[in-house]
RODO-2510 file (C-alpha; in nm, 4 decimals, decimal comma):
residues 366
     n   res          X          Y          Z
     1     x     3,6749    -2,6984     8,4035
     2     x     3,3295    -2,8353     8,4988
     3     x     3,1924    -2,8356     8,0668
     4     x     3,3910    -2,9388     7,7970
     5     x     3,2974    -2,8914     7,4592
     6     x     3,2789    -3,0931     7,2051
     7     x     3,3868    -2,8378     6,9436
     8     x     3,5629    -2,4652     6,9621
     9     x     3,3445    -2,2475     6,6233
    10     x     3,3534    -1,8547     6,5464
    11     x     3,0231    -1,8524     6,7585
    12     x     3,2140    -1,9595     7,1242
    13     x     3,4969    -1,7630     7,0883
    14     x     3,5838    -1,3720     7,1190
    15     x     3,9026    -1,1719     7,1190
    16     x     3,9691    -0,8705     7,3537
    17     x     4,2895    -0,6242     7,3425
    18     x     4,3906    -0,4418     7,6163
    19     x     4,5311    -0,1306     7,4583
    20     x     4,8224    -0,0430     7,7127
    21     x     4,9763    -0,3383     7,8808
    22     x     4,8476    -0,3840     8,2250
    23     x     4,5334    -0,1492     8,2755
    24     x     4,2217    -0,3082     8,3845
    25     x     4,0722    -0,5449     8,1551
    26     x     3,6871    -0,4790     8,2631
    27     x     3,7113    -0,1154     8,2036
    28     x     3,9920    -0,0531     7,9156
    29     x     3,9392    -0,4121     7,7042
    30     x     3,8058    -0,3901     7,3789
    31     x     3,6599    -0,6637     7,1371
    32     x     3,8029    -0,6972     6,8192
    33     x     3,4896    -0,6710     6,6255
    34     x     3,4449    -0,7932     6,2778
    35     x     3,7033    -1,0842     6,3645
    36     x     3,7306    -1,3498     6,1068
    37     x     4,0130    -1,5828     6,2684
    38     x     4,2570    -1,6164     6,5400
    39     x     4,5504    -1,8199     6,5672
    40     x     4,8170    -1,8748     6,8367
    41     x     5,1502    -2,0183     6,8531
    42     x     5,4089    -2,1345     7,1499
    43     x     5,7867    -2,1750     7,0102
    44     x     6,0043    -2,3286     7,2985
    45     x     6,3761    -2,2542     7,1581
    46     x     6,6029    -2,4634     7,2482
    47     x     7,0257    -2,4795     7,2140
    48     x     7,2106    -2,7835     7,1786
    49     x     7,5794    -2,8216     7,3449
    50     x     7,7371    -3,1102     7,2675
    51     x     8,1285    -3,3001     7,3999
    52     x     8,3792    -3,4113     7,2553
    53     x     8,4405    -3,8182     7,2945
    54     x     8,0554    -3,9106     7,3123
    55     x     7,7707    -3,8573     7,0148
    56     x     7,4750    -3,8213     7,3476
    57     x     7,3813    -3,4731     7,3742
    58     x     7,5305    -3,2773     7,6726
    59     x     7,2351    -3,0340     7,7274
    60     x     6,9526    -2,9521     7,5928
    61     x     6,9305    -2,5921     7,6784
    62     x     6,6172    -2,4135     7,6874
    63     x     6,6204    -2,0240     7,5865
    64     x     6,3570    -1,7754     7,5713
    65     x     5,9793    -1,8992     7,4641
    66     x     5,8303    -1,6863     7,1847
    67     x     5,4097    -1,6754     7,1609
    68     x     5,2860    -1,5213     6,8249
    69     x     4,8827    -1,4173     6,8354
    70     x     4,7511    -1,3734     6,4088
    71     x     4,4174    -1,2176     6,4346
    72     x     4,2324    -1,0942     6,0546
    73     x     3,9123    -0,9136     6,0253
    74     x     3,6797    -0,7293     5,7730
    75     x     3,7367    -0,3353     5,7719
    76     x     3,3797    -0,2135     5,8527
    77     x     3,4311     0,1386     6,0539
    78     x     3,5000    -0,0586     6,3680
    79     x     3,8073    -0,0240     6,6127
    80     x     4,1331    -0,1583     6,3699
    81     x     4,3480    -0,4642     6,4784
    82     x     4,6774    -0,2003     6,4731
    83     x     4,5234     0,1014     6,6205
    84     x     4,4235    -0,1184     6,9489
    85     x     4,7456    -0,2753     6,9654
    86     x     4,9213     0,0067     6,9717
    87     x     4,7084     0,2291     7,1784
    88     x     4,6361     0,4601     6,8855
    89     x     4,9940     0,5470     6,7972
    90     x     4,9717     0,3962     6,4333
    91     x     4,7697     0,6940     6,3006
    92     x     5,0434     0,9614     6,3579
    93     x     5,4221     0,7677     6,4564
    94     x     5,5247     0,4177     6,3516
    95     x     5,8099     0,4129     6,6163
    96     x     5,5714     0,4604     6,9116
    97     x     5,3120     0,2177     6,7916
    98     x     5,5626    -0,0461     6,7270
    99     x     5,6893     0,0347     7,0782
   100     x     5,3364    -0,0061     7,2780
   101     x     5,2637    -0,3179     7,4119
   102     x     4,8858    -0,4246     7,4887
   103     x     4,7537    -0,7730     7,6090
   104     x     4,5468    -1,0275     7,4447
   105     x     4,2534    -1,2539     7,5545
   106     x     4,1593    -1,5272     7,3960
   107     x     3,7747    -1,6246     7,5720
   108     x     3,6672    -1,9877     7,5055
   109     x     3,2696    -2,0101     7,5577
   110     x     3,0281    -2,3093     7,5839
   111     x     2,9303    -2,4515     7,2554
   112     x     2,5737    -2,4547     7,2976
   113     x     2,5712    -2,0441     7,2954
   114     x     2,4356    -1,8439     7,0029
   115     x     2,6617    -1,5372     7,1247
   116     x     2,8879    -1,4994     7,4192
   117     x     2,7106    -1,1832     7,5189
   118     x     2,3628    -1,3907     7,5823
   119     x     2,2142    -1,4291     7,9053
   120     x     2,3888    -1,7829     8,0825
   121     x     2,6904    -1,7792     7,8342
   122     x     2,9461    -1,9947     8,0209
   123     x     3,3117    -1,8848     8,0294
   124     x     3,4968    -2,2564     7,9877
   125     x     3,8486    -2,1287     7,9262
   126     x     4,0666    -1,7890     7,8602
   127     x     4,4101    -1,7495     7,7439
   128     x     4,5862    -1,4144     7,8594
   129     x     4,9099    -1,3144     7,5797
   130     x     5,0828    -1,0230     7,8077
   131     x     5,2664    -0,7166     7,6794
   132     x     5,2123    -0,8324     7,3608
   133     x     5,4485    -0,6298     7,0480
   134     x     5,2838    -0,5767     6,6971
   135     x     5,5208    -0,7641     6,4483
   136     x     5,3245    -0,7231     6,0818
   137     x     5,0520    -0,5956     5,9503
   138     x     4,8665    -0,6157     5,6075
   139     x     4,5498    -0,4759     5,4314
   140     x     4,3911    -0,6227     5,1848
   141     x     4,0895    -0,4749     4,8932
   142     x     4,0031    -0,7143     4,6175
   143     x     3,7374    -0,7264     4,4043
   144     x     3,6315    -1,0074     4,5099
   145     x     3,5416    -1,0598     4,9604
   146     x     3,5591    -0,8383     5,1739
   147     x     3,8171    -0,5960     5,2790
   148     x     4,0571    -0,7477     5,5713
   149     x     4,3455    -0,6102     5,8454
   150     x     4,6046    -0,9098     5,9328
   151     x     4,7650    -0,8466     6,2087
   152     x     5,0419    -1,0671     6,4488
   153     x     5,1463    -0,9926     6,7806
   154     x     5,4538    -1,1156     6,9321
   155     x     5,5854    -1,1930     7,3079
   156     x     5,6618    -1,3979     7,5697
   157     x     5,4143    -1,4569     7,8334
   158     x     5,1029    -1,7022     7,7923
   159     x     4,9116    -1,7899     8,0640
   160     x     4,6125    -2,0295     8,0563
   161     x     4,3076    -2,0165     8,3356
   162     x     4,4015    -2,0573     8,6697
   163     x     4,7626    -2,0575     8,5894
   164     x     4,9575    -1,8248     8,8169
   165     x     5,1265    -1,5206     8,6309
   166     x     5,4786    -1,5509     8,7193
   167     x     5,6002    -1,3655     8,9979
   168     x     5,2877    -1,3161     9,0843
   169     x     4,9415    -1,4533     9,2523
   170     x     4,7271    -1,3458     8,9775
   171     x     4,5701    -1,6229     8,7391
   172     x     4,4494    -1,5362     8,3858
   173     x     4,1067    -1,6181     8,4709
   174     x     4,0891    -1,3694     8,7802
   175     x     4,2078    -1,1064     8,5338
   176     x     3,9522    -1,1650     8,2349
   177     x     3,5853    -0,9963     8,3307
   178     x     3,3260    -1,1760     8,1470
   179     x     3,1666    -0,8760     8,1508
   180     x     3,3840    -0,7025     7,9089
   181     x     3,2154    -0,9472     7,6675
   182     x     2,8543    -1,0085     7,7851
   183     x     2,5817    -0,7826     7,6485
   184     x     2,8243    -0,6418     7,4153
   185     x     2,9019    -0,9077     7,1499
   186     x     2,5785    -1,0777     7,0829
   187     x     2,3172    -1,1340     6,7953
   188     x     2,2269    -0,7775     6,7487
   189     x     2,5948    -0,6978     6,6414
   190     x     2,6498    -0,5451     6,2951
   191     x     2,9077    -0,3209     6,1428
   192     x     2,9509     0,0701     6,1994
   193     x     2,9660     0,1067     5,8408
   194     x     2,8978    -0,1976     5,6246
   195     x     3,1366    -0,4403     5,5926
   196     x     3,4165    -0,2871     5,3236
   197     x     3,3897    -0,4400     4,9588
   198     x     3,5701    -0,3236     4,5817
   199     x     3,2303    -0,0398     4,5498
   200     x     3,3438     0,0901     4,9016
   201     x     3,7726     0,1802     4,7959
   202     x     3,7302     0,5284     4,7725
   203     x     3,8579     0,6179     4,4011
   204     x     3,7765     1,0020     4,4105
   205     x     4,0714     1,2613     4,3329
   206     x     4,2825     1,3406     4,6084
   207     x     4,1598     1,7209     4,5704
   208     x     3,8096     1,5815     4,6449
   209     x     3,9388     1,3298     4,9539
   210     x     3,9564     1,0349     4,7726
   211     x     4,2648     0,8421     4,7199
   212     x     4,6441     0,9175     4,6022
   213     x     4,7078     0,6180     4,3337
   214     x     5,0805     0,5884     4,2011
   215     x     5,1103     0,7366     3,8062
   216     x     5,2095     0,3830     3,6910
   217     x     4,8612     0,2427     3,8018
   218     x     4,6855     0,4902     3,5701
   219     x     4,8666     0,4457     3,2830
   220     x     4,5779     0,1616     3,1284
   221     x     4,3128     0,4678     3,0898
   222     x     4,2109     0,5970     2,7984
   223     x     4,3050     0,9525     2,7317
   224     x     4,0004     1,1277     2,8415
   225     x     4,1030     0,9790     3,2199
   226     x     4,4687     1,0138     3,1764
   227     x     4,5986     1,0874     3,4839
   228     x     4,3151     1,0838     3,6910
   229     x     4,2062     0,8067     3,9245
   230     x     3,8866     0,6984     3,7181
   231     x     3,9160     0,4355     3,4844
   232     x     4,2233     0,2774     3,6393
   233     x     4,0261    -0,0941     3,6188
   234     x     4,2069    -0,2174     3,9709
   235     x     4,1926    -0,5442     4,0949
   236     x     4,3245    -0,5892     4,4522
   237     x     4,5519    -0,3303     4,6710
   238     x     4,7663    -0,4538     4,9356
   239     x     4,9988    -0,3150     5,2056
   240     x     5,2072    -0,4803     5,4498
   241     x     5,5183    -0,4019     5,6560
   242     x     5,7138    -0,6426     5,8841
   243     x     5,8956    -0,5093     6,2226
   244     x     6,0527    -0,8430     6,3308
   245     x     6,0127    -0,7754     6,6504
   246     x     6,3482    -0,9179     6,8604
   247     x     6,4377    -0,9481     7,2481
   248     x     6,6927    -0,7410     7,4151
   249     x     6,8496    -0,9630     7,6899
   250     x     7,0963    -0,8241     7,9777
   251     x     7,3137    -1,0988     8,2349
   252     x     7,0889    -1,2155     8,5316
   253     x     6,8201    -1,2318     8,3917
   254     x     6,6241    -1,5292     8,1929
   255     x     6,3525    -1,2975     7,9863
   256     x     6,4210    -1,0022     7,7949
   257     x     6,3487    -0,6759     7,9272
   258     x     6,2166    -0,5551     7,6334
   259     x     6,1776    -0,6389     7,2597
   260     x     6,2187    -0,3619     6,9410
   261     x     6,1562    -0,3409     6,6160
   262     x     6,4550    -0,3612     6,3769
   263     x     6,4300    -0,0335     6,2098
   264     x     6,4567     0,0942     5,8947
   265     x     6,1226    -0,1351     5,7800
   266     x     6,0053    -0,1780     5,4774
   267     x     5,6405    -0,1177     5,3756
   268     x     5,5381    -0,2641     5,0850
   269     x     5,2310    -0,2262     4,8263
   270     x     5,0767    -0,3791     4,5308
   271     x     4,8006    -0,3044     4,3159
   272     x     4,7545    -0,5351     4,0387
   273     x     4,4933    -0,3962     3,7279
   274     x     4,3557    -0,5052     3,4050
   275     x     4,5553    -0,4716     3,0947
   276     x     4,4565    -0,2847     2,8277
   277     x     4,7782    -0,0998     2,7216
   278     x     5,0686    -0,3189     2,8500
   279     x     5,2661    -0,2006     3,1433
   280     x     5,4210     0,1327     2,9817
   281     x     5,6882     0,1117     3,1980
   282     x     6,0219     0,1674     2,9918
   283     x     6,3609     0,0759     3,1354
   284     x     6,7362     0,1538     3,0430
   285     x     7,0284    -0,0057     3,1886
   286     x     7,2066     0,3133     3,0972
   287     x     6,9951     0,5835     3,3196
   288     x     6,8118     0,6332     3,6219
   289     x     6,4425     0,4916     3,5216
   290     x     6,2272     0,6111     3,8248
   291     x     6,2451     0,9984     3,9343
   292     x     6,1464     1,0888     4,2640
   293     x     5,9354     0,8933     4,5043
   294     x     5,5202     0,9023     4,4724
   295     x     5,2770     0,9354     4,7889
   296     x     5,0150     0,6837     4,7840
   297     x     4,7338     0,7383     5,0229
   298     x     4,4278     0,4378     5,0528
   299     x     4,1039     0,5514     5,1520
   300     x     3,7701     0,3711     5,2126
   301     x     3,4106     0,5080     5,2371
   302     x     3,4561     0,3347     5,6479
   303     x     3,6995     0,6187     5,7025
   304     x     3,9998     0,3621     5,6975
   305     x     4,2887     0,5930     5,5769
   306     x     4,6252     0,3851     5,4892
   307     x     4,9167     0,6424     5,4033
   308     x     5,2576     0,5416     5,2566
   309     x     5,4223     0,8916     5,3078
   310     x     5,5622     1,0379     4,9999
   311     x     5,8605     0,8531     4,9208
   312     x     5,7126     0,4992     4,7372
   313     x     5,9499     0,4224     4,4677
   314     x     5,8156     0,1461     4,2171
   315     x     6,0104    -0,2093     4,2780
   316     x     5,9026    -0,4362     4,0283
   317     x     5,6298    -0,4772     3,6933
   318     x     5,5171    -0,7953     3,6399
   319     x     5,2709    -0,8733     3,3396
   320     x     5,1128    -1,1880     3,2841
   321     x     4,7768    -1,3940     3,1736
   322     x     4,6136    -1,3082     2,8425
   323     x     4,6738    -1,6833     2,7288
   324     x     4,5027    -1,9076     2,5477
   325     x     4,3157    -2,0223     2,8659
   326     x     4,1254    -1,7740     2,8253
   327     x     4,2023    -1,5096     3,0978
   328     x     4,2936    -1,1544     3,0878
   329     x     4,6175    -1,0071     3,1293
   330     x     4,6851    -0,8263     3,4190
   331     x     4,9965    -0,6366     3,5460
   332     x     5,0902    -0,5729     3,9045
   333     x     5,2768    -0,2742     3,9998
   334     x     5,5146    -0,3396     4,3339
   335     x     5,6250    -0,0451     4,5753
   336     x     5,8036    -0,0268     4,8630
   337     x     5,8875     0,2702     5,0787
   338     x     6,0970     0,2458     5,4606
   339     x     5,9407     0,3845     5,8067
   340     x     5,6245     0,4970     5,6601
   341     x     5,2831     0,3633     5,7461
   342     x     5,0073     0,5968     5,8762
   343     x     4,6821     0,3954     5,9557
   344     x     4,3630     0,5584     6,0419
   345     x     4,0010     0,4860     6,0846
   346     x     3,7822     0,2513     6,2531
   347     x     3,7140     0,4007     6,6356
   348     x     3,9739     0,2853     6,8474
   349     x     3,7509     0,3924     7,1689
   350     x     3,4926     0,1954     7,0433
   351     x     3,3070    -0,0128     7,3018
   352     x     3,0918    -0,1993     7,0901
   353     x     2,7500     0,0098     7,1664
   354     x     2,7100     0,1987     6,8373
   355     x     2,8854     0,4878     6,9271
   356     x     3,1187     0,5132     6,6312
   357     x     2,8998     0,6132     6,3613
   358     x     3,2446     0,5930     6,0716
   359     x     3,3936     0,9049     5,9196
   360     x     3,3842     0,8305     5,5636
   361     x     3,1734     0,9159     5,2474
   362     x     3,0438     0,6118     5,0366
   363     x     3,1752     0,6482     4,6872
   364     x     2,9532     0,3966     4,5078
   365     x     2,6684     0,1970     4,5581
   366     x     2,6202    -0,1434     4,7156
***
């Protein structure tokens, strides 16, 4: 390339998925907006065969590459991480969005930009990830920052500028259209519906569309609340599942012809809250302690909706602080439930122009 930079910041750099593996970038890419970090990964794997009658290695035998693409940003009503990845399927089947493969740009920009949708901004390099396989995802509320999506894609195709795409004559540059970028991300960009803090986790009863909290995270309210979602004193919420993604290889050919995810997976959830009563969570080693499984449903006031089905069984109680540091006690209440996570929300048609105006109520005040 002609410039090179003396530095890659958040300011140079932008992110666009292509929700179905191989449509055209210029029309069907779409920025992840609200992106807060990016991070790639090559892993060559390699198999050792040695001989008997000499310690020299007697190949070195190189298998399949893996490339791994991390990406985290804020929940603000925008397009989600998961729902572009897997063309929309999270919201309503887990098997068919951890089947859908997209593709992943990585656009380097010159360093002396303010945006890389201004006027002039200078393309300097692009990495293209191809049929790329969502492998976890997480969300995150705390009462402290921002509300975040983590999500890592997995494959086995990288290709950097004018690199030819193999089998092909295609390059990754002549693929990526800097227009897909320019005039859309720039310094007039904000958030559909403010950026999603602790006042924005939408604690209303479920009969009024707020969210479905598990019975063990409400036992710390005093009695005039028992039961209900208000006075619960949460302090972070997460949820994360893992589909370890693996290849399915046939004879005669080097690559896989396709990679799945190893069902039954487990989705897990936390929510850790202030102390007031102790955890109130009896246990005999001569009886079944649990009952039947809970729904737990997380809502936001960006329309984010995060459902767990109706079969989260509680996994663990863990209480701890109150010491003489000086802290309080908290206790955190585990779940985990198998081949159940529903995400909905941000505008997964979004293109970045305002058009997605967020579906949700606000149930506090910033």
């Amino acid at each position: 390339m002609a410039y090179a930079n003396n530095r890659i910041f958040y300011a140079c750099q932008a992110v666009i998925i292509v929700p179905t593996m191989g449509e055209d970038m210029a029309t069907k890419g779409v920025p992840v907006r609200g992106l807060q970090s990016v991070g790639m990964s090559s892993t060559f794997n390699l198999e050792q065969v040695f001989e008997m009658g000499q310690i020299e290695i007697y190949e070195n035998i190189e298998e399949v590459a893996d490339v791994e693409v991390t990406l985290e940003k804020v929940i603000d009503g925008r397009a989600l991480i998961y729902q572009l990845a897997s063309n929309g399927a999270c919201a309503t089947n887990i098997t068919d969005a951890a089947k859908n493969r997209c593709d992943v740009y990585l656009a380097i920009f010159t360093d002396t930009v303010d945006s890389v949708g201004q006027a002039g901004a200078t393309k300097t390099n692009v990495c293209y990830n191809s049929g790329m396989y969502t492998s976890s995802v997480s969300y995150n509320y705390s009462i402290d920052g921002s509300a975040t999506e983590s999500v890592t894609l997995v494959g086995n195709d990288r290709f950097w500028n004018d690199q030819t795409i193999e089998g092909t004559s295609v390059t990754a540059s002549s693929l990526f259209s800097s227009a897909a970028v320019n005039g859309i991300i720039d310094n007039t960009d904000t958030p559909l519906s403010g950026v999603q803090r602790r006042v924005d986790v939408d604690l209303r009863e479920p009969g009024a569309g707020g969210s479905t909290l598990p019975r063990e995270v409400k036992f710390q309210q005093v009695a005039s609340n028992a039961g209900t979602n208000a006075g619960a004193h949460i302090q972070s919420i997460s949820v994360s599942t893992d589909f370890a993604q693996d290849n399915i290889l046939e004879l005669g050919r080097f690559g896989p012809y396709a990679r799945y995810a190893t069902f039954p997976v487990e989705v897990t959830s936390e929510f850790e809250v202030i102390a007031t009563s102790g955890d109130l969570v009896s246990v005999s080693g001569s009886t079944r302690n649990l009952g039947a499984g809970q729904p737990i449903i997380i809502k936001d006031s960006a329309g984010t909706v995060i459902n767990l089905g109706s079969n989260n069984k509680l996994t663990s109680v863990s209480y701890s602080g109150g010491d003489t540091g000086g802290g309080n006690a908290t206790i955190t209440y585990s779940y985990n439930t198998y081949n159940s996570l529903f995400v909905d929300g941000g505008d997964a048609t979004d293109d970045g122009k305002g058009t997605n105006t967020g579906s949700g109520t606000t149930p506090g005040a910033r």
